[in-house]
CHARMM internal coordinates of N, CA and C (Angstrom, degrees):
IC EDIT
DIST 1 N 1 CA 1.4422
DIST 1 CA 1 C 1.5223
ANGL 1 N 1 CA 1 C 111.53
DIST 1 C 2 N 1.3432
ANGL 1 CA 1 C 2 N 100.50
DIHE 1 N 1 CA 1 C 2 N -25.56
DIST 2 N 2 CA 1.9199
ANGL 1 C 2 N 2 CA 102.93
DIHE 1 CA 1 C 2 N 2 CA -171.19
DIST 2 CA 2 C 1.9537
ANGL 2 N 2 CA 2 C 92.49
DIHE 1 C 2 N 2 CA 2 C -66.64
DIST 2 C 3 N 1.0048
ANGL 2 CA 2 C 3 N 100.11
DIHE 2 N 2 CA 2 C 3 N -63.40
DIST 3 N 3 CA 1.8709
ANGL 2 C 3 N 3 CA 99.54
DIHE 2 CA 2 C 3 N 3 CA 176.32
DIST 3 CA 3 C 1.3754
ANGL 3 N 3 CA 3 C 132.54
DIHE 2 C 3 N 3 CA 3 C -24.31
DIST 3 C 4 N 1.6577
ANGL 3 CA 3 C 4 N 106.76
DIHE 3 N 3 CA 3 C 4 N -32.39
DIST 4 N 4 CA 1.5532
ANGL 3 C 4 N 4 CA 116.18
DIHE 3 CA 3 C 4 N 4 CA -168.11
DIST 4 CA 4 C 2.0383
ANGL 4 N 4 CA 4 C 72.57
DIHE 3 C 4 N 4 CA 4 C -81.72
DIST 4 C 5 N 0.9590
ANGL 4 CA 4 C 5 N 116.41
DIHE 4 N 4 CA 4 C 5 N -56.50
DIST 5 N 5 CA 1.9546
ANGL 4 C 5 N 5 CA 103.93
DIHE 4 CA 4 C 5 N 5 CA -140.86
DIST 5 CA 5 C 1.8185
ANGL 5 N 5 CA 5 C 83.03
DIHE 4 C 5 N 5 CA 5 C -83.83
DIST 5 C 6 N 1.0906
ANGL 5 CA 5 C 6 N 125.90
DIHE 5 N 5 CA 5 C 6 N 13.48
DIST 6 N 6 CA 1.5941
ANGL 5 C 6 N 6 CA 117.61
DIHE 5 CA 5 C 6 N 6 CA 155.08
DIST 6 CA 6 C 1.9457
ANGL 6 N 6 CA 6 C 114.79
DIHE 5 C 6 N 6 CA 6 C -97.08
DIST 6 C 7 N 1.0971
ANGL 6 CA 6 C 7 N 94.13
DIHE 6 N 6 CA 6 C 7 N -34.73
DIST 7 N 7 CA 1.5190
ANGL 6 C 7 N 7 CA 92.34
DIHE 6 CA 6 C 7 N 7 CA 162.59
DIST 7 CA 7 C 1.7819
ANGL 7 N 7 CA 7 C 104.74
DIHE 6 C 7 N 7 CA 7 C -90.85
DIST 7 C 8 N 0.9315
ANGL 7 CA 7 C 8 N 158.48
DIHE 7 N 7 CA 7 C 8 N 4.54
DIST 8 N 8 CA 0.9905
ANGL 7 C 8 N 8 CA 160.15
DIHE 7 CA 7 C 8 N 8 CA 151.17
DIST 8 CA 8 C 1.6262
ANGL 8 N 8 CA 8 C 109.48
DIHE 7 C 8 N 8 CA 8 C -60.19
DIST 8 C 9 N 1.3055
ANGL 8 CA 8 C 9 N 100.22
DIHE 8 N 8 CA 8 C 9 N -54.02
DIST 9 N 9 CA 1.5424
ANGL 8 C 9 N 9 CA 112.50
DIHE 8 CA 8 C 9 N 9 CA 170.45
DIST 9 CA 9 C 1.1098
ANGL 9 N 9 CA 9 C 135.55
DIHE 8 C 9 N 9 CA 9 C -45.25
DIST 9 C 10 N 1.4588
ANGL 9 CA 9 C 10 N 94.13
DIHE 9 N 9 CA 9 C 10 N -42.80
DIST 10 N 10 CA 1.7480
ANGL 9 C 10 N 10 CA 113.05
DIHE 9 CA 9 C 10 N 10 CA -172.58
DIST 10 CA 10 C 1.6292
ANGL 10 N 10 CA 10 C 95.85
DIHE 9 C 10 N 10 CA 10 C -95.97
DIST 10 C 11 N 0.9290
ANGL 10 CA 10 C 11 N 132.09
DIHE 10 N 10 CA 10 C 11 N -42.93
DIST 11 N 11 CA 1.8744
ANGL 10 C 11 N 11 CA 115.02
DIHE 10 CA 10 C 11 N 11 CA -176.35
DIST 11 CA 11 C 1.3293
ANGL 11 N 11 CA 11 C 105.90
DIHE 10 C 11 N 11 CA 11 C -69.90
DIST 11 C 12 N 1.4943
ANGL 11 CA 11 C 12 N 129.95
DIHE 11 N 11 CA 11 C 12 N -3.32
DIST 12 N 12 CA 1.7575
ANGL 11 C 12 N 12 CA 126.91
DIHE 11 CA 11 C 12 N 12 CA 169.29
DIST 12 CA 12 C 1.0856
ANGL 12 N 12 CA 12 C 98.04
DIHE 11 C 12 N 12 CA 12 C -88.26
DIST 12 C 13 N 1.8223
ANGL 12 CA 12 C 13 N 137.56
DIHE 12 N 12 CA 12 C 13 N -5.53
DIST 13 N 13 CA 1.7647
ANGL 12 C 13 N 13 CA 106.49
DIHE 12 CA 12 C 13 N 13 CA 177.53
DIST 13 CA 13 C 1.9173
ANGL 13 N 13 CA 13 C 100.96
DIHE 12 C 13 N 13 CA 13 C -113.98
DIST 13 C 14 N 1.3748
ANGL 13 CA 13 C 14 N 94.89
DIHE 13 N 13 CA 13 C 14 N 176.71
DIST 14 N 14 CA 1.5732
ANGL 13 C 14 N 14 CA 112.65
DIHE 13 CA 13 C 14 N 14 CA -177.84
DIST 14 CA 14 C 1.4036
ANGL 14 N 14 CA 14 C 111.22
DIHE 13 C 14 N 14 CA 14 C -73.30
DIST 14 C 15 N 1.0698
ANGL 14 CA 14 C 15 N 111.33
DIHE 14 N 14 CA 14 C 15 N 160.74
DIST 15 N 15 CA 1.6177
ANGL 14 C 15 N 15 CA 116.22
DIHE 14 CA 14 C 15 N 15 CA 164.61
DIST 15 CA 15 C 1.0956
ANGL 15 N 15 CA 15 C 125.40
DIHE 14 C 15 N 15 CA 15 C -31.86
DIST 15 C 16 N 1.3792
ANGL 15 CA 15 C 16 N 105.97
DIHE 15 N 15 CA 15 C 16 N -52.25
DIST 16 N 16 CA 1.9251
ANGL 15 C 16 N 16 CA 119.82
DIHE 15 CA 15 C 16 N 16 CA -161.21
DIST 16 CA 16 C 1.3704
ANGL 16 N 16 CA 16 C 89.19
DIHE 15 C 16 N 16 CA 16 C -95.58
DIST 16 C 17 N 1.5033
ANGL 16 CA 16 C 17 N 130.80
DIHE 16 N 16 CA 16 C 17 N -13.80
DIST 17 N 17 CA 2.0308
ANGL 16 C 17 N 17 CA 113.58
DIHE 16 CA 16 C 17 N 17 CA 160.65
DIST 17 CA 17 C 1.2726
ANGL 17 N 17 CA 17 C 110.09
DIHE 16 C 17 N 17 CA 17 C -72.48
DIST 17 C 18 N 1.5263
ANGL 17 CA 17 C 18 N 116.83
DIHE 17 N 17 CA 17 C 18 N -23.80
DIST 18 N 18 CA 1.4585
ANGL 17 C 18 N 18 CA 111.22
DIHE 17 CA 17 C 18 N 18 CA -157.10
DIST 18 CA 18 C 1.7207
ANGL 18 N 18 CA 18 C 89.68
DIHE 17 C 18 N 18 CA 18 C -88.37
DIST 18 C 19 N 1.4386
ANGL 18 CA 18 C 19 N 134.05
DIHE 18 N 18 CA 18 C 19 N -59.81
DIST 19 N 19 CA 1.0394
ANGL 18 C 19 N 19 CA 136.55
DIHE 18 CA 18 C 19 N 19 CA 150.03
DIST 19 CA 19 C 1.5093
ANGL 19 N 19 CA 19 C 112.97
DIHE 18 C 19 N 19 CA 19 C 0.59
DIST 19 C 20 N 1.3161
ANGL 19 CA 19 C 20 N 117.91
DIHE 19 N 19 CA 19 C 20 N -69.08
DIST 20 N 20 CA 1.3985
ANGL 19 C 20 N 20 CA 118.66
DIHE 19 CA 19 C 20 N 20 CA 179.93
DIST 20 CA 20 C 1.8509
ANGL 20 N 20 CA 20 C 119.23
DIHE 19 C 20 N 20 CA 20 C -58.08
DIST 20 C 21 N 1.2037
ANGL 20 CA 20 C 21 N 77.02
DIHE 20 N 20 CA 20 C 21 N -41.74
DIST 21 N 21 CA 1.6002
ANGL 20 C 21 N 21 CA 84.76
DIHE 20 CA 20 C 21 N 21 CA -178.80
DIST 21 CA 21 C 1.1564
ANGL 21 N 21 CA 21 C 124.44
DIHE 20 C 21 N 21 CA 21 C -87.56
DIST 21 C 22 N 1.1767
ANGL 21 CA 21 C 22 N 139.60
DIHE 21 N 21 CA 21 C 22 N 4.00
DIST 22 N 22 CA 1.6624
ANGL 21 C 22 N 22 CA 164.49
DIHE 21 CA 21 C 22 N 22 CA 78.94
DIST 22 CA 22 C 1.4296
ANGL 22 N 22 CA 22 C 115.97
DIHE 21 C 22 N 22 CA 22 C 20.85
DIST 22 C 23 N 1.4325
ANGL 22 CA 22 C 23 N 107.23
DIHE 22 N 22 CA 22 C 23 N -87.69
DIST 23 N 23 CA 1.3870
ANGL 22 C 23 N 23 CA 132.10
DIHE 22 CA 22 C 23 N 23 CA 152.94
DIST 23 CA 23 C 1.5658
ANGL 23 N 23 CA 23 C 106.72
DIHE 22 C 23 N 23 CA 23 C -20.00
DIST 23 C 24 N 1.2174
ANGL 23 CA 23 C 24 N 105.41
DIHE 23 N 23 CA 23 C 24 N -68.94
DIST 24 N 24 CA 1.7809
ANGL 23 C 24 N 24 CA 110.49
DIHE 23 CA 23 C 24 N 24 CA -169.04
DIST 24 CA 24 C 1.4286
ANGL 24 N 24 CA 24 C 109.22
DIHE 23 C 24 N 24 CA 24 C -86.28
DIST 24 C 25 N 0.7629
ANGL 24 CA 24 C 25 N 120.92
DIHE 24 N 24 CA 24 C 25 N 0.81
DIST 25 N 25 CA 1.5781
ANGL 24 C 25 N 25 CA 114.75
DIHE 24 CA 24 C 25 N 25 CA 160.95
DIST 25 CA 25 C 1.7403
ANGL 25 N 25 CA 25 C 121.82
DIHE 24 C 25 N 25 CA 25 C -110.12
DIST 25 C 26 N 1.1850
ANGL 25 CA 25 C 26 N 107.31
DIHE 25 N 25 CA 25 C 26 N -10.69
DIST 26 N 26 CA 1.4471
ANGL 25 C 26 N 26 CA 117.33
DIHE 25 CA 25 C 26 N 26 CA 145.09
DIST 26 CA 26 C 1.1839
ANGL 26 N 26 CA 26 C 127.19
DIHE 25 C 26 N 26 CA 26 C -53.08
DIST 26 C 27 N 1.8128
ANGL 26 CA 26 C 27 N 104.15
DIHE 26 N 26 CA 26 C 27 N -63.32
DIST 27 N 27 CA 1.5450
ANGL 26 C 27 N 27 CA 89.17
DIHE 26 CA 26 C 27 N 27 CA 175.36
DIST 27 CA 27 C 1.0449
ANGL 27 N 27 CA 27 C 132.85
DIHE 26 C 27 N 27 CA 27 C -58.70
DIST 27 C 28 N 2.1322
ANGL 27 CA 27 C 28 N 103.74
DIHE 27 N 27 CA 27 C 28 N -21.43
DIST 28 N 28 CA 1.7580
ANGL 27 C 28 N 28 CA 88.44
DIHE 27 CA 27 C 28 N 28 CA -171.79
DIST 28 CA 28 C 0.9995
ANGL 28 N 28 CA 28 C 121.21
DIHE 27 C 28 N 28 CA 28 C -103.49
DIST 28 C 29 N 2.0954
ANGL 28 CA 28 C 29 N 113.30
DIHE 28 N 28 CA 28 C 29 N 13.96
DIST 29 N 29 CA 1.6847
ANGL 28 C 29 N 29 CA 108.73
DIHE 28 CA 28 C 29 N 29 CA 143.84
DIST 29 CA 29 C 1.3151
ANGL 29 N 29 CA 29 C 119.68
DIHE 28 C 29 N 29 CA 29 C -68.49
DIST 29 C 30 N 1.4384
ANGL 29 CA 29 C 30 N 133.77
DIHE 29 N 29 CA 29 C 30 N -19.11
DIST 30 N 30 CA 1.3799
ANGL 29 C 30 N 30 CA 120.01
DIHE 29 CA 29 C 30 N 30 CA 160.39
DIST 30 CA 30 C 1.0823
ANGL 30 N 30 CA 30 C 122.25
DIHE 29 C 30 N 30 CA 30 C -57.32
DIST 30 C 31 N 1.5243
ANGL 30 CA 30 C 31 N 125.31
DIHE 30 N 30 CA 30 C 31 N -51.25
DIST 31 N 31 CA 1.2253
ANGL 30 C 31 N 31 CA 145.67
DIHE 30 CA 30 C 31 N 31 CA -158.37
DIST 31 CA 31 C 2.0544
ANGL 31 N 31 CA 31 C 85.81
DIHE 30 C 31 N 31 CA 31 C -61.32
DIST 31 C 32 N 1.3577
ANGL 31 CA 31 C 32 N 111.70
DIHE 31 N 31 CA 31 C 32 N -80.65
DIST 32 N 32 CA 1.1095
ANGL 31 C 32 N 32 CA 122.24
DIHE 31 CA 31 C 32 N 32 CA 173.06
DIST 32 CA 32 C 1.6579
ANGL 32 N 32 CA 32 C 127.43
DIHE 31 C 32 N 32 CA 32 C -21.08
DIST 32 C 33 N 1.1383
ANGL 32 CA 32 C 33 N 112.54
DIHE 32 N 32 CA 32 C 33 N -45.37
DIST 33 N 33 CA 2.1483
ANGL 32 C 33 N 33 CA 127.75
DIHE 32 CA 32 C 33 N 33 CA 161.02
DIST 33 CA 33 C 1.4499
ANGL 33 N 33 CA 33 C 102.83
DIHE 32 C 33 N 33 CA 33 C -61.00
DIST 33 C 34 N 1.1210
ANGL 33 CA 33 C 34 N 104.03
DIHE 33 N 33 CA 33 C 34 N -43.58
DIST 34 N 34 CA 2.1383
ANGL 33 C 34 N 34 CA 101.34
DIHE 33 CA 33 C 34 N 34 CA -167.49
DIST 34 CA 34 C 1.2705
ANGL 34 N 34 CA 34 C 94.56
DIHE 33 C 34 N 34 CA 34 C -77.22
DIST 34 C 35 N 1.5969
ANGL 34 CA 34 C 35 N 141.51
DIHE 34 N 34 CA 34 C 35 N -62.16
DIST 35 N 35 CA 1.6623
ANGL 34 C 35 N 35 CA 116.96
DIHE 34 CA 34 C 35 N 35 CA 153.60
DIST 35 CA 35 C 1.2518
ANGL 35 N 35 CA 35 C 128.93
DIHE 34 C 35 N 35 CA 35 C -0.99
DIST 35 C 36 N 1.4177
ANGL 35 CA 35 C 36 N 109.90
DIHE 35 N 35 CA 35 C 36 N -68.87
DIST 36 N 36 CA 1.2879
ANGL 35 C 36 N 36 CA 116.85
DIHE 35 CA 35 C 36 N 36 CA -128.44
DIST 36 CA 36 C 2.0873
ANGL 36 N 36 CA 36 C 75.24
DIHE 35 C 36 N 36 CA 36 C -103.11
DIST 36 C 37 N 1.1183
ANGL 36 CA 36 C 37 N 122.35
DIHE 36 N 36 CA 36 C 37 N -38.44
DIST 37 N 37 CA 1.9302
ANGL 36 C 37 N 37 CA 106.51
DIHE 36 CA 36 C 37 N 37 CA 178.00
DIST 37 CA 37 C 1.4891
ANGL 37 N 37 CA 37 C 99.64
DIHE 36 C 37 N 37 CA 37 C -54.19
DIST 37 C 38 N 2.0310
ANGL 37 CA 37 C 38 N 122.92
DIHE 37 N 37 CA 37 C 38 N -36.88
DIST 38 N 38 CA 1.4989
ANGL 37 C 38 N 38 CA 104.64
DIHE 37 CA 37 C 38 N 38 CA -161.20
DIST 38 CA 38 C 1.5846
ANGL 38 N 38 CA 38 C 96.59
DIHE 37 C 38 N 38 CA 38 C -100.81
DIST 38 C 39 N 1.0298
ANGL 38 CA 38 C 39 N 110.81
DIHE 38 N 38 CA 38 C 39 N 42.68
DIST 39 N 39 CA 2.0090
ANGL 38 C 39 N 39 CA 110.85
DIHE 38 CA 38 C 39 N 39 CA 174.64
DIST 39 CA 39 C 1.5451
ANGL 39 N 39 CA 39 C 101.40
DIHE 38 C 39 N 39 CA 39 C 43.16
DIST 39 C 40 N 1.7856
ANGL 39 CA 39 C 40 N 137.71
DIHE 39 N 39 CA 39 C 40 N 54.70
DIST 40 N 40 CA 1.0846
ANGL 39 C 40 N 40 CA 122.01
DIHE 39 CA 39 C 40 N 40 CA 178.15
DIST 40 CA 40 C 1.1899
ANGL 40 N 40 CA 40 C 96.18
DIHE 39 C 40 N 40 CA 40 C -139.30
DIST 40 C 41 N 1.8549
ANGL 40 CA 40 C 41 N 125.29
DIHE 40 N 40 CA 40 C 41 N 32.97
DIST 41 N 41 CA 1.3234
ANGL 40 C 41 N 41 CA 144.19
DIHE 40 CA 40 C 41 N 41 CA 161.90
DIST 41 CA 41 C 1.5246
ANGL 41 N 41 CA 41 C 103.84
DIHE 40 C 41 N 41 CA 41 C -57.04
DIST 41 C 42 N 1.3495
ANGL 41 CA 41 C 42 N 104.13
DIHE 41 N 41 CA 41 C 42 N 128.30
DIST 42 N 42 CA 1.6112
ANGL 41 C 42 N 42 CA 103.37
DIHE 41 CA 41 C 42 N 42 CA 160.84
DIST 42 CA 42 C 1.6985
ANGL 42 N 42 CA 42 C 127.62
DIHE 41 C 42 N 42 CA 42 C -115.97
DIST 42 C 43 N 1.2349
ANGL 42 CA 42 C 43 N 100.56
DIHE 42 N 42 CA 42 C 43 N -8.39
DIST 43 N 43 CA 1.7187
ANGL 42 C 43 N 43 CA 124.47
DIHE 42 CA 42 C 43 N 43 CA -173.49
DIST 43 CA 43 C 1.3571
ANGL 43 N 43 CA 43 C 113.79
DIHE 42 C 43 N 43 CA 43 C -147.47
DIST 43 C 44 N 1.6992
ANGL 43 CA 43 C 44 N 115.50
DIHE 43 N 43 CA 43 C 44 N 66.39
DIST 44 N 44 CA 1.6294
ANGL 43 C 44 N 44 CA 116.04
DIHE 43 CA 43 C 44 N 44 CA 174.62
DIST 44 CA 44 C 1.4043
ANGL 44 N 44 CA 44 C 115.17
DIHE 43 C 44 N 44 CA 44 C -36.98
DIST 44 C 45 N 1.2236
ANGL 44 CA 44 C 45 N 114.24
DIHE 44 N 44 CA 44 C 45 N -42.55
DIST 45 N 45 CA 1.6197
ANGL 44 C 45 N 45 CA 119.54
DIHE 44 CA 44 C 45 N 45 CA -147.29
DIST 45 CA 45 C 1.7044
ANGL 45 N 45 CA 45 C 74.65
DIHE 44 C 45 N 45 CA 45 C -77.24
DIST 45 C 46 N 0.9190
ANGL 45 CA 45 C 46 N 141.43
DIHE 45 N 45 CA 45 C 46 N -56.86
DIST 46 N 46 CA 1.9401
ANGL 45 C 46 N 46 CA 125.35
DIHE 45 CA 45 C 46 N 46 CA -176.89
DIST 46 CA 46 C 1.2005
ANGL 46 N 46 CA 46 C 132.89
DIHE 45 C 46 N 46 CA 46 C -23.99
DIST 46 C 47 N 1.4661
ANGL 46 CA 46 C 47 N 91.22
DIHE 46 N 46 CA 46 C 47 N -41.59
DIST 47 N 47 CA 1.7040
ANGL 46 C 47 N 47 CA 99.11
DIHE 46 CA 46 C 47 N 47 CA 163.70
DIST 47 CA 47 C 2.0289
ANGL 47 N 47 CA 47 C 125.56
DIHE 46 C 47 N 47 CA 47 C -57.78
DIST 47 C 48 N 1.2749
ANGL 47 CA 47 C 48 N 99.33
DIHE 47 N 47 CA 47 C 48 N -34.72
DIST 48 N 48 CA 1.2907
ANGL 47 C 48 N 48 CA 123.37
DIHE 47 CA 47 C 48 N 48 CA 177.27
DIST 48 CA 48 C 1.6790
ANGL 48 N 48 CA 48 C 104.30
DIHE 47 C 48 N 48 CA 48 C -60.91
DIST 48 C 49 N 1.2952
ANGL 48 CA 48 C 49 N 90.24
DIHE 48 N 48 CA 48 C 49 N -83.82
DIST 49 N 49 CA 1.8453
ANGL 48 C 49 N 49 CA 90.14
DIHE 48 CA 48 C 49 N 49 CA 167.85
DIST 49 CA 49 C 1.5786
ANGL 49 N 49 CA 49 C 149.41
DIHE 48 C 49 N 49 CA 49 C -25.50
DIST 49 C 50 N 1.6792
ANGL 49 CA 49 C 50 N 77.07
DIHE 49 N 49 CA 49 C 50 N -34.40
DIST 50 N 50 CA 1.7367
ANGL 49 C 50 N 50 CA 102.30
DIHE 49 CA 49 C 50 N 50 CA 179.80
DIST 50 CA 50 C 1.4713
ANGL 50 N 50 CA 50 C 109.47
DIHE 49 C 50 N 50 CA 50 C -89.73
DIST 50 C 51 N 1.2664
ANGL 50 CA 50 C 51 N 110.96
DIHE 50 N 50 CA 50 C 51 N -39.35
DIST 51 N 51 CA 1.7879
ANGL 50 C 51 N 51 CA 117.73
DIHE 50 CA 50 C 51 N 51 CA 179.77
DIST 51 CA 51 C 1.6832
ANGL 51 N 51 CA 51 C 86.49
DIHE 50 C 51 N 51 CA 51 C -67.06
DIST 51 C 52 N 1.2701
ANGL 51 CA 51 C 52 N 147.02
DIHE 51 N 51 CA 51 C 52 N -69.41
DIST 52 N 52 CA 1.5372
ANGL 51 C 52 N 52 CA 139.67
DIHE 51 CA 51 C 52 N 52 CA -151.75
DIST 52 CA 52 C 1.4640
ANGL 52 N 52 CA 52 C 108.82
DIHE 51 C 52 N 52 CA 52 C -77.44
DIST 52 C 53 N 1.3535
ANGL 52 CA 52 C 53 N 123.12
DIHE 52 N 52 CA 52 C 53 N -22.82
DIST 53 N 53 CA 1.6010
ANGL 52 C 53 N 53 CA 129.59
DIHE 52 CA 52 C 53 N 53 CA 127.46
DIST 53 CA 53 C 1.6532
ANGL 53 N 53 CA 53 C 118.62
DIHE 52 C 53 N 53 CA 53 C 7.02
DIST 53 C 54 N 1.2338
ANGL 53 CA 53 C 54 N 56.88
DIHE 53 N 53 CA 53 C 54 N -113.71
DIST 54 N 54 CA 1.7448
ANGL 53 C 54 N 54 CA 86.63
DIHE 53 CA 53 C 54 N 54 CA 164.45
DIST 54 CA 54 C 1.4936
ANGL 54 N 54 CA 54 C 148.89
DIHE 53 C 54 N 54 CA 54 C -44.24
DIST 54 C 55 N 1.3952
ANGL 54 CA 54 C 55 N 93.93
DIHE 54 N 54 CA 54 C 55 N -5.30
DIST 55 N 55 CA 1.6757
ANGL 54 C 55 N 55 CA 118.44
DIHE 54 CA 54 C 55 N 55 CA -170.56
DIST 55 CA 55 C 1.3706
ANGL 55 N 55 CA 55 C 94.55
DIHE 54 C 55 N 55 CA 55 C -117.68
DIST 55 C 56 N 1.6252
ANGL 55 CA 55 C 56 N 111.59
DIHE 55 N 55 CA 55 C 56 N -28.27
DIST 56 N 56 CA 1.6940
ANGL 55 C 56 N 56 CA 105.09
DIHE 55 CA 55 C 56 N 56 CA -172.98
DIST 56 CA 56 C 1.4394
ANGL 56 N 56 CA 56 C 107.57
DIHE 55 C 56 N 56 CA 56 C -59.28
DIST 56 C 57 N 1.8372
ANGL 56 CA 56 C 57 N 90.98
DIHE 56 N 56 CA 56 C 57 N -38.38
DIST 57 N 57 CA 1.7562
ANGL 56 C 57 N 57 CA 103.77
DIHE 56 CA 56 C 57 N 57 CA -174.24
DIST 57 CA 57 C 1.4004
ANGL 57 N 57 CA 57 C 108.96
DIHE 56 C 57 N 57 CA 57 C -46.51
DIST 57 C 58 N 1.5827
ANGL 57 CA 57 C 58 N 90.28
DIHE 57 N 57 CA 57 C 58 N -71.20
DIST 58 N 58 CA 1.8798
ANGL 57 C 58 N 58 CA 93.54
DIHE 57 CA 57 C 58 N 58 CA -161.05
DIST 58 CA 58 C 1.7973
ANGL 58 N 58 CA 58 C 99.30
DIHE 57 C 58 N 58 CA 58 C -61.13
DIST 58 C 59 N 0.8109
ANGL 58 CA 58 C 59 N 126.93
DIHE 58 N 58 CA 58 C 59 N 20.58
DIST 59 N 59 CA 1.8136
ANGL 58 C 59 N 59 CA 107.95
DIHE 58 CA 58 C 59 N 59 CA 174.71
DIST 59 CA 59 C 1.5238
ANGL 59 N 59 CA 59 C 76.42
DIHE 58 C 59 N 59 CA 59 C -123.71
DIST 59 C 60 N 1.1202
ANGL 59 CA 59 C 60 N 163.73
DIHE 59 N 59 CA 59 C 60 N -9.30
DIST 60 N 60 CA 1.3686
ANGL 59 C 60 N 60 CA 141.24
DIHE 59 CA 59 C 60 N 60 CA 165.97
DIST 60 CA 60 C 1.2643
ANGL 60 N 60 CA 60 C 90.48
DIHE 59 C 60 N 60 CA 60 C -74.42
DIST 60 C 61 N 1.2462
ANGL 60 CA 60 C 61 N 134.10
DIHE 60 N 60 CA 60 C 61 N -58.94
DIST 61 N 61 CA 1.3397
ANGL 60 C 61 N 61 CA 135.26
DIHE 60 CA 60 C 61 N 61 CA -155.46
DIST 61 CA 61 C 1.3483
ANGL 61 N 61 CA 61 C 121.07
DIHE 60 C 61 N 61 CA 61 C -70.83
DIST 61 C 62 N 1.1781
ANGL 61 CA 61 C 62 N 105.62
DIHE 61 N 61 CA 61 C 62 N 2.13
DIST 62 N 62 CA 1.4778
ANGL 61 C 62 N 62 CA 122.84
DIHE 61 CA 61 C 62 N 62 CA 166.92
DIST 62 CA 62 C 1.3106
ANGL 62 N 62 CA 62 C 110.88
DIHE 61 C 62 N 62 CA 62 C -106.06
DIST 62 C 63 N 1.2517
ANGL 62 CA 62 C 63 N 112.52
DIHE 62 N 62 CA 62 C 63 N -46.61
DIST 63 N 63 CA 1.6321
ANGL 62 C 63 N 63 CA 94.57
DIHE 62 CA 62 C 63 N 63 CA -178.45
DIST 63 CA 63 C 1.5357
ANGL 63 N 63 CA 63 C 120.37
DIHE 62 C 63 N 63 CA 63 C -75.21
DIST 63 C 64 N 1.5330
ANGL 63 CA 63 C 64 N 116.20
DIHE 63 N 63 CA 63 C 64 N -8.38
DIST 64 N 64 CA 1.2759
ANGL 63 C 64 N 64 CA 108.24
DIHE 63 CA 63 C 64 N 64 CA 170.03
DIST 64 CA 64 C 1.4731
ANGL 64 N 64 CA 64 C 97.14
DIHE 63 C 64 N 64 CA 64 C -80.46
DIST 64 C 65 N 1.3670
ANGL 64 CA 64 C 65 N 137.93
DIHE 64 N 64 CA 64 C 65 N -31.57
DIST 65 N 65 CA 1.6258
ANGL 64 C 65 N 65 CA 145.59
DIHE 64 CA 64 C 65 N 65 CA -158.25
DIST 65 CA 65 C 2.0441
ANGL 65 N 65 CA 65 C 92.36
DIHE 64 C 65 N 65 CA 65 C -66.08
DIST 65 C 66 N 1.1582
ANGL 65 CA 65 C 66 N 107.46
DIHE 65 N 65 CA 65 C 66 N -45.21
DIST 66 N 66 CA 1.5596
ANGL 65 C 66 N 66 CA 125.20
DIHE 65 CA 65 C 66 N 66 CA 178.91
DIST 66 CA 66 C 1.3632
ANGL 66 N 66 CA 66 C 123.00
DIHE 65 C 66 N 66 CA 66 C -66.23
DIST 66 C 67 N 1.7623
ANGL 66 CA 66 C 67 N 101.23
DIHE 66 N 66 CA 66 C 67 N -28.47
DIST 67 N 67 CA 1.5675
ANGL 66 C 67 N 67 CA 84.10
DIHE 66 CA 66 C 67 N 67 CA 173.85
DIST 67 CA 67 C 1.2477
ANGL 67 N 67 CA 67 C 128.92
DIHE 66 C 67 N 67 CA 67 C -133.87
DIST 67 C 68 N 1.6624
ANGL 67 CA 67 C 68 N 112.29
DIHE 67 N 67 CA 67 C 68 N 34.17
DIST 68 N 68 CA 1.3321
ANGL 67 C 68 N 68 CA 158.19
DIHE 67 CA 67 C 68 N 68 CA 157.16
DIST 68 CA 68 C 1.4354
ANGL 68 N 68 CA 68 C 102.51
DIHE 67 C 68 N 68 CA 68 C -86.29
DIST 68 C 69 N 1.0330
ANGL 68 CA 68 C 69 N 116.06
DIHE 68 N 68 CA 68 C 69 N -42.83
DIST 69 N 69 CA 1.4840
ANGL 68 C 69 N 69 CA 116.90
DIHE 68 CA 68 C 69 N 69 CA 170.09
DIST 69 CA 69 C 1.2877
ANGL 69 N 69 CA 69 C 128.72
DIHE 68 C 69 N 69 CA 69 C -74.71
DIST 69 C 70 N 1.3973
ANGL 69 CA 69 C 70 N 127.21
DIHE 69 N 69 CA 69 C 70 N -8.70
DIST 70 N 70 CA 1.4660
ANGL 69 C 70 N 70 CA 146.17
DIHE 69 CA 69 C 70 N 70 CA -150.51
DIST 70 CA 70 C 1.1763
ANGL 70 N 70 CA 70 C 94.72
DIHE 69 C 70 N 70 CA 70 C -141.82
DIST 70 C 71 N 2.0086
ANGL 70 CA 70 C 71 N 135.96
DIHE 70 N 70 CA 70 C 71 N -34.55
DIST 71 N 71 CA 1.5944
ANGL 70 C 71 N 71 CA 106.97
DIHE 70 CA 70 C 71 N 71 CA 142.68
DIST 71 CA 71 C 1.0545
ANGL 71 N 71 CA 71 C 111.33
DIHE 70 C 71 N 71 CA 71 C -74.26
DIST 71 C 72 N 1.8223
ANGL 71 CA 71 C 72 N 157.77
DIHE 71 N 71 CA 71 C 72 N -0.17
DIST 72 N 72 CA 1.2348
ANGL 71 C 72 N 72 CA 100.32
DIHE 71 CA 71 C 72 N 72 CA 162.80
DIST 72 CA 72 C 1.3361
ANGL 72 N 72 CA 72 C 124.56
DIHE 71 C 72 N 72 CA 72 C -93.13
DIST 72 C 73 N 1.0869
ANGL 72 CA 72 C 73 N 112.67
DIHE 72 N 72 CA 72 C 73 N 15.45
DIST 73 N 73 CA 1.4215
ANGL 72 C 73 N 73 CA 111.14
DIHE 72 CA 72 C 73 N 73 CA -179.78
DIST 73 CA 73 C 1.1231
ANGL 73 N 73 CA 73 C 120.00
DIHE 72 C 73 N 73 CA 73 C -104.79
END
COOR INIT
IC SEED 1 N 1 CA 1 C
IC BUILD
């Protein structure tokens, strides 16, 4: 149920929020690997969250990319 009101979340903001929030959850899957190579991980399962994050984005960001593309044609 937590998933529906996280994608819920993300189809209420704009491009350039999702963009941002893209951005910032990138870094803190990097941030999150450099932990986790020097064993100074404190919340594995974060990493998880942040990778499916991030995938919610880019598949929103495609389907708006898809159907912006499909009105203009």
């Amino acid at each position: 149920m937590a998933d529906k009101n996280v994608i819920e979340d993300l189809r209420a903001k704009t491009d350039d929020q999702l963009d941002a929030e893209l951005t910032e959850l990138k870094r803190e899957q990097f941030n999150l690997r450099f932990q986790a190579a020097t064993n100074q991980l404190e919340a594995p399962a974060r990493i998880k969250e942040v990778r499916r994050t991030i995938a919610r984005i880019k598949t929103l960001q495609n389907e708006r990319a898809a159907t912006a593309a499909a009105a203009k044609a």
